[in-house]
N, C-alpha and C positions, 0 to 999 in steps of 0.2 A: 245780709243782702238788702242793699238800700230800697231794690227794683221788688223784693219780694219780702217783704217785710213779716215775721210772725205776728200772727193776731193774739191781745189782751190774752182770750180764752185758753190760746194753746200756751203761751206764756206761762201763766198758772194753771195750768190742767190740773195739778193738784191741789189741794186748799189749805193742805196744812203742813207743818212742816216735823221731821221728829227729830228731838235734840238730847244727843245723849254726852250726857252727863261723865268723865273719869278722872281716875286721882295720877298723881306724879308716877305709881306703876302700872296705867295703863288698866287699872280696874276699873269697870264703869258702875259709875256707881249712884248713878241715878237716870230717868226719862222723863222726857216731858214733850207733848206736843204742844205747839202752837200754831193754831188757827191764820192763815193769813187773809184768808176774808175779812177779818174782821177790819182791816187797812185797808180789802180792795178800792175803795172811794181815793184813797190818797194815790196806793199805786195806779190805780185808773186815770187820774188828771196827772201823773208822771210821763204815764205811757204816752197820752194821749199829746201832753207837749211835746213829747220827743215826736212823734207819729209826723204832727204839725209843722212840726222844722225841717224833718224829710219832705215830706210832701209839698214844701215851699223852695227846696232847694239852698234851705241853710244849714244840710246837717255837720257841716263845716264850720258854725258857729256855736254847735254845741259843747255846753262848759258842764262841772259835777254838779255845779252850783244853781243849775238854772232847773234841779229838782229835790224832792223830799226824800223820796225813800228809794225808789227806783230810777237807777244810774245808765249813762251810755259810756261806757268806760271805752276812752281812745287805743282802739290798735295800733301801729304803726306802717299795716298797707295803707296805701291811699287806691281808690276808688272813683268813678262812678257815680254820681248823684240825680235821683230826678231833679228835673225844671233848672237844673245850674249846670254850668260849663266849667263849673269848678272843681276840681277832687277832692274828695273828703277822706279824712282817715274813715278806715272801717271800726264799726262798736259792736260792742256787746252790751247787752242786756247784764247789770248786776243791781242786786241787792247791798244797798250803800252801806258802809260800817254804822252811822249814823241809826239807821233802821234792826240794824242787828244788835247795836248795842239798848237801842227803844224795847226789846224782844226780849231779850238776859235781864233786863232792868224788869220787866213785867213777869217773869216765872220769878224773880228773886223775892219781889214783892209778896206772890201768892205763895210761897214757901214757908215764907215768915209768916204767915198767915195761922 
């Protein structure tokens, strides 16, 4: 909801994430969590540009591209914007494969370790 936007905090309410690990029969066979504070500064200037593009009435011109880690992935209702006469699709809040594969690439690391 473009008029009532989630805040940062409630967005990540929790901090970390747990990632479980299974093989081809479905056996898990390993855990790991990871920490997503430790990126809050990135997802924070994601959010905060998407925030900005609402708030300005261009959230019609938002692209996947125009953040790092955290995404406003295009619904296909269209919408409602403040400050613009214009309708935007509706988003979502996602965690971009980019950031996800940054995440598997850092426990793969510490494993070999």
């Amino acid at each position: 909801d473009y008029f009532n936007l989630i805040s940062f905090s409630e967005l990540f309410k929790k901090e970390a994430v747990l990632i479980i690990w299974y093989n081809d029969e479905n056996i898990i066979t390993d855990l790991e969590i990871y920490y997503l504070s430790n990126d809050f500064d990135v997802l924070f200037k994601d959010y905060y540009y998407i925030k900005k593009a609402i708030d300005n009435g261009e959230a019609h011109n938002l692209t996947e591209g125009d953040t790092k880690f955290l995404g406003a992935s295009r619904l296909n209702e269209k919408v409602a914007q403040p400050n613009s006469d214009r309708l935007a699709h509706k988003r979502e809040f996602v965690l971009k494969k980019k950031y996800l594969q940054k995440i598997i690439n850092e426990i793969s690391v510490k494993s070999c370790m």
